[in-house]
mmJSON file of the N, C-alpha and C atoms, coordinates in Angstrom:
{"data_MODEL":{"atom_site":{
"group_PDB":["ATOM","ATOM","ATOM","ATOM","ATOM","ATOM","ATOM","ATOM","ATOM","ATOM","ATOM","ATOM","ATOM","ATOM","ATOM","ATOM","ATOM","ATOM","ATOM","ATOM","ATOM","ATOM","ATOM","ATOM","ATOM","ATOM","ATOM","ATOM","ATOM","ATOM","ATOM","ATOM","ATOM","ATOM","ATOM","ATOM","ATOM","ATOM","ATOM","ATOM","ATOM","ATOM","ATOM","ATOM","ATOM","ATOM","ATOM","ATOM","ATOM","ATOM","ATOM","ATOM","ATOM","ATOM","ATOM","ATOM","ATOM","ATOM","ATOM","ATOM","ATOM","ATOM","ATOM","ATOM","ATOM","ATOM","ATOM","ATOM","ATOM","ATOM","ATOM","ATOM","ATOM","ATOM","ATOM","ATOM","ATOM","ATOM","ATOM","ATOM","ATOM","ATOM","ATOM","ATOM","ATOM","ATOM","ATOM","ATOM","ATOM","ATOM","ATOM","ATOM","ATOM","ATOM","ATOM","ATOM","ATOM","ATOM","ATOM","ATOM","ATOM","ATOM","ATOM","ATOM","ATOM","ATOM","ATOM","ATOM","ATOM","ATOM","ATOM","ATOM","ATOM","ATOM","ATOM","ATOM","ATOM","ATOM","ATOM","ATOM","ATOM","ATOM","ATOM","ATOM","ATOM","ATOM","ATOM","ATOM","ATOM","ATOM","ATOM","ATOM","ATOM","ATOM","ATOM","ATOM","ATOM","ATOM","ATOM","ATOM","ATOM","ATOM","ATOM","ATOM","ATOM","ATOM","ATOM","ATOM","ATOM","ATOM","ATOM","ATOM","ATOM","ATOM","ATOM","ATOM","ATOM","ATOM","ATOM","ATOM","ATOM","ATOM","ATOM","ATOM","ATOM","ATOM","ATOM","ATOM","ATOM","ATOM","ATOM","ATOM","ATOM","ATOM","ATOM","ATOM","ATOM","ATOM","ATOM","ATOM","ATOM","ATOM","ATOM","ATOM","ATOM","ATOM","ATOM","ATOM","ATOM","ATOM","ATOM","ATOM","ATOM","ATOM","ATOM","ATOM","ATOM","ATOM"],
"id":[1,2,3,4,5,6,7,8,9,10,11,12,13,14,15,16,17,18,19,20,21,22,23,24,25,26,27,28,29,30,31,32,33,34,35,36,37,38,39,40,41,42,43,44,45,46,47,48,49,50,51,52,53,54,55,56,57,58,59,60,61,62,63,64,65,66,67,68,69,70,71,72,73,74,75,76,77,78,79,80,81,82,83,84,85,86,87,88,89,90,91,92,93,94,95,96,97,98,99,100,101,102,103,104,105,106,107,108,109,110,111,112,113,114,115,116,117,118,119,120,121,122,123,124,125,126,127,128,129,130,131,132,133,134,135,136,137,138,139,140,141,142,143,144,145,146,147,148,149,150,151,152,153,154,155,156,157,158,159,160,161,162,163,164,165,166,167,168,169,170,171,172,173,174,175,176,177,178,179,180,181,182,183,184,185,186,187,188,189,190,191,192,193,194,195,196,197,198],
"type_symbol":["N","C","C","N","C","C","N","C","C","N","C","C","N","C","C","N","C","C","N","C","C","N","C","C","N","C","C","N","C","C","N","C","C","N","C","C","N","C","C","N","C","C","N","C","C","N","C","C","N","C","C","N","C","C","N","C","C","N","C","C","N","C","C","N","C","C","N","C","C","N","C","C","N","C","C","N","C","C","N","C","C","N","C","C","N","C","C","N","C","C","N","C","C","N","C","C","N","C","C","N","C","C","N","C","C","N","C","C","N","C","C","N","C","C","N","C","C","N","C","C","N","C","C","N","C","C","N","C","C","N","C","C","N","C","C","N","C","C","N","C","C","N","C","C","N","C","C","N","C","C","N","C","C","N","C","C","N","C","C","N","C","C","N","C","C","N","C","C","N","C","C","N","C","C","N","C","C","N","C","C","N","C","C","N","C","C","N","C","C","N","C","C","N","C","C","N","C","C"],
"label_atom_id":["N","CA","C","N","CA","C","N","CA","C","N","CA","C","N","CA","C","N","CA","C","N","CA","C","N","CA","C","N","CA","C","N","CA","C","N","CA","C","N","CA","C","N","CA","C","N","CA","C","N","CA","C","N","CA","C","N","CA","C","N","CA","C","N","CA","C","N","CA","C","N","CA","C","N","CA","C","N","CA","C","N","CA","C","N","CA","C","N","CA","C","N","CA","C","N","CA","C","N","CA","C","N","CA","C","N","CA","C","N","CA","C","N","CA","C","N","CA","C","N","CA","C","N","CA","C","N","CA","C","N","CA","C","N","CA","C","N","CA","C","N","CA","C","N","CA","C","N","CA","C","N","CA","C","N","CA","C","N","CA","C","N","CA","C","N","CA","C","N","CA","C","N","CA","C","N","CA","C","N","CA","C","N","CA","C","N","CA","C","N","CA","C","N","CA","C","N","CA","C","N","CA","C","N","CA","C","N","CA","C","N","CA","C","N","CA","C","N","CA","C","N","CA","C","N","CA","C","N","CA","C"],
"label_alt_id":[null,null,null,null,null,null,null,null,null,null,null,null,null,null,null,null,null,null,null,null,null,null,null,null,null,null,null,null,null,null,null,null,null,null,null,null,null,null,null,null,null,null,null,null,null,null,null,null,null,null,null,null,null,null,null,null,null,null,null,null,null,null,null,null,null,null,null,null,null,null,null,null,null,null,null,null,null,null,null,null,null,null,null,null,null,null,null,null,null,null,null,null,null,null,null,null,null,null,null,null,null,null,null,null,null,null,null,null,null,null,null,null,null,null,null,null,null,null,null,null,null,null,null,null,null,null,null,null,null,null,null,null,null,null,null,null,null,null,null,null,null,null,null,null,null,null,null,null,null,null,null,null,null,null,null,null,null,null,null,null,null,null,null,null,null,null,null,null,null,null,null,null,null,null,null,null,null,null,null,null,null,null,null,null,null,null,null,null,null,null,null,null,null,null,null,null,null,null],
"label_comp_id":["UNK","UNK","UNK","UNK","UNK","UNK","UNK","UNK","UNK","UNK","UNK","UNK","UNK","UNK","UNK","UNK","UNK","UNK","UNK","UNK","UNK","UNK","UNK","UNK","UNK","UNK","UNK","UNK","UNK","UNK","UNK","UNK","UNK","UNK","UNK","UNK","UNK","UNK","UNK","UNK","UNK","UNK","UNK","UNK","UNK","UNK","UNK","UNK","UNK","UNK","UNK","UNK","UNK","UNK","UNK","UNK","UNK","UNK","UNK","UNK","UNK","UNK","UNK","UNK","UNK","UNK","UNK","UNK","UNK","UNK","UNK","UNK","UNK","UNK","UNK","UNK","UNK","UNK","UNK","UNK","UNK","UNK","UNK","UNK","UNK","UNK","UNK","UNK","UNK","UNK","UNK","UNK","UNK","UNK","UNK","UNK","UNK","UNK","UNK","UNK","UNK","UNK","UNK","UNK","UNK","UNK","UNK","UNK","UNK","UNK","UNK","UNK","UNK","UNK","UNK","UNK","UNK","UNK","UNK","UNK","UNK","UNK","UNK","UNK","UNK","UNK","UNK","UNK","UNK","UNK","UNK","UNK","UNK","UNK","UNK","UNK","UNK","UNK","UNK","UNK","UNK","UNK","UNK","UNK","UNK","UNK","UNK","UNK","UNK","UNK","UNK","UNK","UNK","UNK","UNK","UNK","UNK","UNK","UNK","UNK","UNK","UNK","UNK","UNK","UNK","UNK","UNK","UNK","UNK","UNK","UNK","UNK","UNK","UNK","UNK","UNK","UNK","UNK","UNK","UNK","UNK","UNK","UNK","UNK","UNK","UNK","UNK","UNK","UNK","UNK","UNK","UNK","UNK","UNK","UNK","UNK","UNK","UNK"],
"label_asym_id":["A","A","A","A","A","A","A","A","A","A","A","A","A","A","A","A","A","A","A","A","A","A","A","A","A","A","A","A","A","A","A","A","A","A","A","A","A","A","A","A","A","A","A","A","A","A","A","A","A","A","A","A","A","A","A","A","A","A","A","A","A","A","A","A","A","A","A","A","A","A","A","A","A","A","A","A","A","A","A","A","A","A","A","A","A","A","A","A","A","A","A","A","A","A","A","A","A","A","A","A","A","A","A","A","A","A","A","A","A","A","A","A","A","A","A","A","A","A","A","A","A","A","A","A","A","A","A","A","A","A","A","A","A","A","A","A","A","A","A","A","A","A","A","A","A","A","A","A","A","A","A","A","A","A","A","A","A","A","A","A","A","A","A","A","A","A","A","A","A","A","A","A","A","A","A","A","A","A","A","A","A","A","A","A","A","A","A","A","A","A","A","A","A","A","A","A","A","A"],
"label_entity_id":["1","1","1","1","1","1","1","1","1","1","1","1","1","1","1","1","1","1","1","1","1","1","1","1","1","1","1","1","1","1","1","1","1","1","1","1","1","1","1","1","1","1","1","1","1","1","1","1","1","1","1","1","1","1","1","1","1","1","1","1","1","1","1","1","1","1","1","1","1","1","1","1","1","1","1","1","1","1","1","1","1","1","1","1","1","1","1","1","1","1","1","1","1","1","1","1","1","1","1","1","1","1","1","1","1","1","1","1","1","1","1","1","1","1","1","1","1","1","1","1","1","1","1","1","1","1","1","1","1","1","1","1","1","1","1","1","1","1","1","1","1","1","1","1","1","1","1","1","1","1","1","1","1","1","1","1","1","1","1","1","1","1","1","1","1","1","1","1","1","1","1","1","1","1","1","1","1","1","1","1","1","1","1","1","1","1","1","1","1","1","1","1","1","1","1","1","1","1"],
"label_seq_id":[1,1,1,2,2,2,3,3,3,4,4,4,5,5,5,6,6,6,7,7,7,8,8,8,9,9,9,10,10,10,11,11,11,12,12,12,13,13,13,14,14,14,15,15,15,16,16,16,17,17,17,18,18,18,19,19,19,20,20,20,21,21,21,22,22,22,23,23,23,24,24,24,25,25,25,26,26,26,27,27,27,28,28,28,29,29,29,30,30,30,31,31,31,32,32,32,33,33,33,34,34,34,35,35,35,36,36,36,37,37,37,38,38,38,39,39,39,40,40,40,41,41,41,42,42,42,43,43,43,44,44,44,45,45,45,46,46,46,47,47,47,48,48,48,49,49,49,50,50,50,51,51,51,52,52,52,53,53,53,54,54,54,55,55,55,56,56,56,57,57,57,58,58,58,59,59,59,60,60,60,61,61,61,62,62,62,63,63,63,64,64,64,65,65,65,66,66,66],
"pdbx_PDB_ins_code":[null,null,null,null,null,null,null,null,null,null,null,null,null,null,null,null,null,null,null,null,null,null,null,null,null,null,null,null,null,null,null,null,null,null,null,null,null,null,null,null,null,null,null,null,null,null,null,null,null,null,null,null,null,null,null,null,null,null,null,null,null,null,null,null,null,null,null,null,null,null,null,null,null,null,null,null,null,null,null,null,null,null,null,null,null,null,null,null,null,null,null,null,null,null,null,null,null,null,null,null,null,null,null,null,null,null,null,null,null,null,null,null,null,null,null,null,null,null,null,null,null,null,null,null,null,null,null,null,null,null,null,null,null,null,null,null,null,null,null,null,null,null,null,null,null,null,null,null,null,null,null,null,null,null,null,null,null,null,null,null,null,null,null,null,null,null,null,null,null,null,null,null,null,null,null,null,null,null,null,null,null,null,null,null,null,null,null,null,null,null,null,null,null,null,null,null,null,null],
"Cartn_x":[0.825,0.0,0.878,2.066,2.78,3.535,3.946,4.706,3.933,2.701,1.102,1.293,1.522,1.721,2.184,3.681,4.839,4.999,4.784,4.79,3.334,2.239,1.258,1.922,3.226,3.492,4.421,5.497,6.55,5.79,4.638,3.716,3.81,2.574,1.982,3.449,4.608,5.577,5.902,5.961,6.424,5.595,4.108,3.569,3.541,4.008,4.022,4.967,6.271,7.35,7.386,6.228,6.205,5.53,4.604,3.804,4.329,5.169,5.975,7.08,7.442,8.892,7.511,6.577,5.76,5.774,5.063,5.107,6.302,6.771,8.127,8.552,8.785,9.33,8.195,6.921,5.299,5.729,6.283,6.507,7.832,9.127,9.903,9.643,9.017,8.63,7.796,6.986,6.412,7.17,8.354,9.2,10.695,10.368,11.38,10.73,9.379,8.897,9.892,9.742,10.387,9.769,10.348,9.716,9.237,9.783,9.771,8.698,8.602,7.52,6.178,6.223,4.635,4.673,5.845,5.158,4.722,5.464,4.74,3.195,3.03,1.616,0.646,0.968,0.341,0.117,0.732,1.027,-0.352,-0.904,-2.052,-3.273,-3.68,-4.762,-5.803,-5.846,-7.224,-7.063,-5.88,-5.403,-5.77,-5.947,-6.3,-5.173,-3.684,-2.571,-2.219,-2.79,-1.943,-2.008,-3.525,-4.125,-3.41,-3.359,-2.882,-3.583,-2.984,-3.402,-5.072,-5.7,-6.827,-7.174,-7.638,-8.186,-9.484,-9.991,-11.429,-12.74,-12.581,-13.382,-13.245,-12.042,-11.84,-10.799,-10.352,-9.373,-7.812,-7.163,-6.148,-5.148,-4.333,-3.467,-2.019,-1.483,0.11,0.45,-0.696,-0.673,-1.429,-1.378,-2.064,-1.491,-2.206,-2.146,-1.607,-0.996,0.377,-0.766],
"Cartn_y":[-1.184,0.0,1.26,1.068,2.352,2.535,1.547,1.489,1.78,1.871,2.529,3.872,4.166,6.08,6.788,5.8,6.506,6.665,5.224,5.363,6.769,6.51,7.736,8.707,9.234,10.624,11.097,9.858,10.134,10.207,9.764,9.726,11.172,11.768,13.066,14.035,14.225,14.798,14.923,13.476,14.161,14.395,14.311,14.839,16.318,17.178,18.268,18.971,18.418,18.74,18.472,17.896,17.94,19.207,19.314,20.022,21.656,21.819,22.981,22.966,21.78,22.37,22.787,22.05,22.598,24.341,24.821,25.952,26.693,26.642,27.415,27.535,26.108,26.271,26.806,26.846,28.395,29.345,29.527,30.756,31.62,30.513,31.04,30.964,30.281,30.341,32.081,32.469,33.758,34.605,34.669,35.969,35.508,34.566,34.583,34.603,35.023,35.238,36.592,36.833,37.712,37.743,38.731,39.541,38.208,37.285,36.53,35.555,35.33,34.421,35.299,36.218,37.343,37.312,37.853,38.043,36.437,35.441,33.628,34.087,34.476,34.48,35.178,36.293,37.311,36.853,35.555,35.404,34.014,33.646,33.209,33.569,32.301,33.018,33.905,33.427,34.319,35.539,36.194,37.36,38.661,39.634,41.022,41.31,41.419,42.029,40.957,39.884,39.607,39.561,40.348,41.26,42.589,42.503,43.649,44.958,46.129,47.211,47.545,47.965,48.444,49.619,50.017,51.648,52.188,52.857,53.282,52.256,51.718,51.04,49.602,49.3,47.489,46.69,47.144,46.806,46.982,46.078,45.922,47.089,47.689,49.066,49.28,49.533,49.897,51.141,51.873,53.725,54.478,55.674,56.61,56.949,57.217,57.097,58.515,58.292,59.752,60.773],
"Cartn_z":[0.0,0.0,0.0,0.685,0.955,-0.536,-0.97,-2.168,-3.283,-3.373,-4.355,-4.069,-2.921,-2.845,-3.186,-2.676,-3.526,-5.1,-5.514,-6.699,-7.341,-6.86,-7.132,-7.498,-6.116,-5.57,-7.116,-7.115,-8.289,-9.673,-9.751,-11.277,-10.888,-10.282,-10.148,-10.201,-9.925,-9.71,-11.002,-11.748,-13.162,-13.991,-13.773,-14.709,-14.544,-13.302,-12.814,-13.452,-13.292,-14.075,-15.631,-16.237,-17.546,-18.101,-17.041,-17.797,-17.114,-16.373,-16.042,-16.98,-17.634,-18.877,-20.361,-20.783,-21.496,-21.728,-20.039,-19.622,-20.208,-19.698,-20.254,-21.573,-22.212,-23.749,-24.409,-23.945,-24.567,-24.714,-23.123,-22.813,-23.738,-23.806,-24.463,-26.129,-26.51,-28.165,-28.025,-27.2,-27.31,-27.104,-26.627,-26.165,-27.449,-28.109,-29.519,-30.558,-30.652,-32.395,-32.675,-34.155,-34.664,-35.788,-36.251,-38.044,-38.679,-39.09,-40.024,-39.181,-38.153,-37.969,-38.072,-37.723,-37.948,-39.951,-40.44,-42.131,-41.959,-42.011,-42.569,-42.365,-41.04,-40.582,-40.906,-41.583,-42.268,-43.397,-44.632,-45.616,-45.722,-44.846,-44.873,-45.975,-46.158,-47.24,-46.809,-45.698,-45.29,-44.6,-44.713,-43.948,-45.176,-45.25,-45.814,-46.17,-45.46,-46.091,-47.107,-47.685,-48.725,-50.042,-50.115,-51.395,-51.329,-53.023,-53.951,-53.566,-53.412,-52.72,-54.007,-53.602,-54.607,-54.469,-55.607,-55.971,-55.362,-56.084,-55.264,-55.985,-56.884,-57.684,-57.774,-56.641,-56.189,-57.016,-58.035,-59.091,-58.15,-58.448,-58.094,-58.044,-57.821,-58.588,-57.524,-57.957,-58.05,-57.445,-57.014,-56.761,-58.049,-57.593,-58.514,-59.653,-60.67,-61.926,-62.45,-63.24,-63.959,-64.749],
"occupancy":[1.0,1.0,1.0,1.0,1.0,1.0,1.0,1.0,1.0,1.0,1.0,1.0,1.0,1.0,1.0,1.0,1.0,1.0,1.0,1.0,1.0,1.0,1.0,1.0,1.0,1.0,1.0,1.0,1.0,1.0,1.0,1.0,1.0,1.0,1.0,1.0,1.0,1.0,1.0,1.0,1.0,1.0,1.0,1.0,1.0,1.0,1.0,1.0,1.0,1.0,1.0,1.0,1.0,1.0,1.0,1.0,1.0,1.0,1.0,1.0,1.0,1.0,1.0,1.0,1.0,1.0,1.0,1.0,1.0,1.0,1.0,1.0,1.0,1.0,1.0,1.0,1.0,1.0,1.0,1.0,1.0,1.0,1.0,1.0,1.0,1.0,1.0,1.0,1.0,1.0,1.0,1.0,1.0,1.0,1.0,1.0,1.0,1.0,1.0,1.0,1.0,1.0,1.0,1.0,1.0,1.0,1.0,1.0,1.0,1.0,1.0,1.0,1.0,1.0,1.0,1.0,1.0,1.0,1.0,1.0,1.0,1.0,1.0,1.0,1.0,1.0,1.0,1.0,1.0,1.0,1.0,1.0,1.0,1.0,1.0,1.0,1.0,1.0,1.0,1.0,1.0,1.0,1.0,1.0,1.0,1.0,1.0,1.0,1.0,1.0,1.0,1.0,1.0,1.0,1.0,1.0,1.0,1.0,1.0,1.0,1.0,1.0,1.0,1.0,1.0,1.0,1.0,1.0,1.0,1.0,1.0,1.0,1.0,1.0,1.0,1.0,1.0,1.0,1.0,1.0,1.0,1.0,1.0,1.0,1.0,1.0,1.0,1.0,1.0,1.0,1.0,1.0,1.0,1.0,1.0,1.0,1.0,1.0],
"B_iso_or_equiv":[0.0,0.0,0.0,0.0,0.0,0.0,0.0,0.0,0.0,0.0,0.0,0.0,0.0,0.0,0.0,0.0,0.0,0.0,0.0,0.0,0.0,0.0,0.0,0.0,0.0,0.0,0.0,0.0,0.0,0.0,0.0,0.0,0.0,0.0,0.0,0.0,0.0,0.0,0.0,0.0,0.0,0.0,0.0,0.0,0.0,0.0,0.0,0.0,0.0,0.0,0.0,0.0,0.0,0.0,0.0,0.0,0.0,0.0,0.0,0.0,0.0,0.0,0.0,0.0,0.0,0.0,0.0,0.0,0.0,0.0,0.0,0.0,0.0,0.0,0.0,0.0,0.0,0.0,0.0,0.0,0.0,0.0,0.0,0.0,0.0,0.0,0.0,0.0,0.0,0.0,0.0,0.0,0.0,0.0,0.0,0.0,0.0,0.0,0.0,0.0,0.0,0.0,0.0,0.0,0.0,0.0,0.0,0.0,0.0,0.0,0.0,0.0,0.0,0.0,0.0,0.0,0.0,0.0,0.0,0.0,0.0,0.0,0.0,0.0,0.0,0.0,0.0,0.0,0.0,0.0,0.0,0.0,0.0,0.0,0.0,0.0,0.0,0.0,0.0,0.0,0.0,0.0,0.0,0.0,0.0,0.0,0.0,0.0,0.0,0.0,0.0,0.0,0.0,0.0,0.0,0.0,0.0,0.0,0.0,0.0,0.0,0.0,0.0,0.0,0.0,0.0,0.0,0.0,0.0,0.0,0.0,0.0,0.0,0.0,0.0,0.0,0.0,0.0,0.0,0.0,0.0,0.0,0.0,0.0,0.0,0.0,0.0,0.0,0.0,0.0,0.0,0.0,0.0,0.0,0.0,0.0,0.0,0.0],
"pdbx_formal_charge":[null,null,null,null,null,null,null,null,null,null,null,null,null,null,null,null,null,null,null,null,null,null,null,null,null,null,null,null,null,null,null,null,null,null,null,null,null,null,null,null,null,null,null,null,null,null,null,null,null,null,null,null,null,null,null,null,null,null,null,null,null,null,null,null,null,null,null,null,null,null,null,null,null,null,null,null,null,null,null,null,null,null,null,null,null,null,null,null,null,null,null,null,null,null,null,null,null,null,null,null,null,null,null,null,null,null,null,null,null,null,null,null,null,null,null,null,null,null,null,null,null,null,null,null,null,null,null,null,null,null,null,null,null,null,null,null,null,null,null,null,null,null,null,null,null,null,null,null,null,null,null,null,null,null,null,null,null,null,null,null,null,null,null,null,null,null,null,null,null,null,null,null,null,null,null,null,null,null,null,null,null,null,null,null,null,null,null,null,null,null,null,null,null,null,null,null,null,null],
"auth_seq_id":[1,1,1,2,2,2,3,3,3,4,4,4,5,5,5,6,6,6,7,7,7,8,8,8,9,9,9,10,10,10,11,11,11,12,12,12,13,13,13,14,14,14,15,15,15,16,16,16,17,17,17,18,18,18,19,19,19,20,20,20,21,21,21,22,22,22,23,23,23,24,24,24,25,25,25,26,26,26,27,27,27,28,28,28,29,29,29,30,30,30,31,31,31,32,32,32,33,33,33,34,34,34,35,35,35,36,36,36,37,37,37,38,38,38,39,39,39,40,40,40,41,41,41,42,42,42,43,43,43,44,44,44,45,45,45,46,46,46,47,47,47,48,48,48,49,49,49,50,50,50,51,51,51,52,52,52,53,53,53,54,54,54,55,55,55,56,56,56,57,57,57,58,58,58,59,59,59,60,60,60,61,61,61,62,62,62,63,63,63,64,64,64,65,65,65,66,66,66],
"auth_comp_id":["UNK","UNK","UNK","UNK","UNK","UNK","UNK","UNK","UNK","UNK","UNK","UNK","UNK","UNK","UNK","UNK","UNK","UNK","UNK","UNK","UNK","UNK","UNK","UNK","UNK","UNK","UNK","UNK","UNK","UNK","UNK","UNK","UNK","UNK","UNK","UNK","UNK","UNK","UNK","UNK","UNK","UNK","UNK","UNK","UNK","UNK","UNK","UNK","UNK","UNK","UNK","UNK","UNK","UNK","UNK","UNK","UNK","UNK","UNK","UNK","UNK","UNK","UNK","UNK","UNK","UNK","UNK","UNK","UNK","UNK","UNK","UNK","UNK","UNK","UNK","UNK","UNK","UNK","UNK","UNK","UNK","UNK","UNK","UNK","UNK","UNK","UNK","UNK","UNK","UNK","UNK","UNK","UNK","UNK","UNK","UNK","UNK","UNK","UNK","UNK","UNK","UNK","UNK","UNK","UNK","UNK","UNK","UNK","UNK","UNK","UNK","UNK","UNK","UNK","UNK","UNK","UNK","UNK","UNK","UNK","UNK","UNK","UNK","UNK","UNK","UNK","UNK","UNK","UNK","UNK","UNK","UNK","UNK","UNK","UNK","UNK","UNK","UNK","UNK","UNK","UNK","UNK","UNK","UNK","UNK","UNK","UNK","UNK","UNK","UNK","UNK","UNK","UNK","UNK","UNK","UNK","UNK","UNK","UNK","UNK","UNK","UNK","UNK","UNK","UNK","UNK","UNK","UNK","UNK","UNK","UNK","UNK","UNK","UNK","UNK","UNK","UNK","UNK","UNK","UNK","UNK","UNK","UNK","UNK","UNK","UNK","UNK","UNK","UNK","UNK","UNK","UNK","UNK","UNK","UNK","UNK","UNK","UNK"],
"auth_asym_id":["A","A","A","A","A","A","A","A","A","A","A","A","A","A","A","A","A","A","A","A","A","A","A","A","A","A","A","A","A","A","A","A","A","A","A","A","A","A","A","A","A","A","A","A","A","A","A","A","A","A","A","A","A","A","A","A","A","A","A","A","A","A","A","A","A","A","A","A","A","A","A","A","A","A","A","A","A","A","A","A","A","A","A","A","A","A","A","A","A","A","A","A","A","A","A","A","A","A","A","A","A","A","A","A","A","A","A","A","A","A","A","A","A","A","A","A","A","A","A","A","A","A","A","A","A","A","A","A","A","A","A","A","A","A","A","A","A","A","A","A","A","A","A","A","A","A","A","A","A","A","A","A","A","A","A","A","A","A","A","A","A","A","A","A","A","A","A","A","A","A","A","A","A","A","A","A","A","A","A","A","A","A","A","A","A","A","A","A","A","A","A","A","A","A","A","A","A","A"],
"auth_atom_id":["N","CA","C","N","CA","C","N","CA","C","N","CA","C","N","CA","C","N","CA","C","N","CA","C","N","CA","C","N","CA","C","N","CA","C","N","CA","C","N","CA","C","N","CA","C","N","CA","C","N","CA","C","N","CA","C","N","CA","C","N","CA","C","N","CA","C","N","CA","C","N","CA","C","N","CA","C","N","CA","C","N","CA","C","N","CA","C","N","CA","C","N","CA","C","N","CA","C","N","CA","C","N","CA","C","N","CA","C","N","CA","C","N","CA","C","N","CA","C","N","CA","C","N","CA","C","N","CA","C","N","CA","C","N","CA","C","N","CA","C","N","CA","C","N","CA","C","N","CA","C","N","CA","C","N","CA","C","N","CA","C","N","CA","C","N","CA","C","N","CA","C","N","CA","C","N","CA","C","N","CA","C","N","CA","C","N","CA","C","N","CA","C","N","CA","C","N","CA","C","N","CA","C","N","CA","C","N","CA","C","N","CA","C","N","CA","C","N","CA","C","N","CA","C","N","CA","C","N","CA","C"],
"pdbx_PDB_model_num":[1,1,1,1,1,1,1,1,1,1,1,1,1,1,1,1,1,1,1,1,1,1,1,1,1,1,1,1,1,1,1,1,1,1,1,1,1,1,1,1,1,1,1,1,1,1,1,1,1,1,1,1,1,1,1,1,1,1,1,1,1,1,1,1,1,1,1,1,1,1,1,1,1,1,1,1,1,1,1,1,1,1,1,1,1,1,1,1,1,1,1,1,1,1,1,1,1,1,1,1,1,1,1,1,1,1,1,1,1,1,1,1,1,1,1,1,1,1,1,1,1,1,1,1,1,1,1,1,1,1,1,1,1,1,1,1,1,1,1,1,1,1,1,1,1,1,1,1,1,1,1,1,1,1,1,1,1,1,1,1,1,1,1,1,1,1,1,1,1,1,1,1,1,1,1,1,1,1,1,1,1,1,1,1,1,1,1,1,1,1,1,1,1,1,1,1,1,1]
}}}
């Protein structure tokens, strides 16, 4: 019975410590994005910045006209 506890105690311990290194390597993937992981993410299809700038009439355009 005592040896069921322990063993319990050391399960629960590392699932504690698993899920506290989880924690962290989150935490550090969020405090190392950079430029290049935001454009990938922007470069999504369904994102707005990755249409062609448009005019007043919805047509695609390059800037204003000479």
């Amino acid at each position: 019975m005592a040896q069921q506890r322990q063993t319990s105690r050391q399960q629960q311990a590392s699932r504690r410590e698993q899920r506290s290194e989880e924690d962290r390597r989150l935490r550090s993937a969020e405090r190392n994005k950079d430029w290049a992981d935001e454009v990938a993410h922007a470069r999504t299809a369904d994102d707005p910045r990755t249409m062609a700038p448009r005019d007043a009439e919805g047509r695609p355009s390059t800037g204003e006209r000479f």
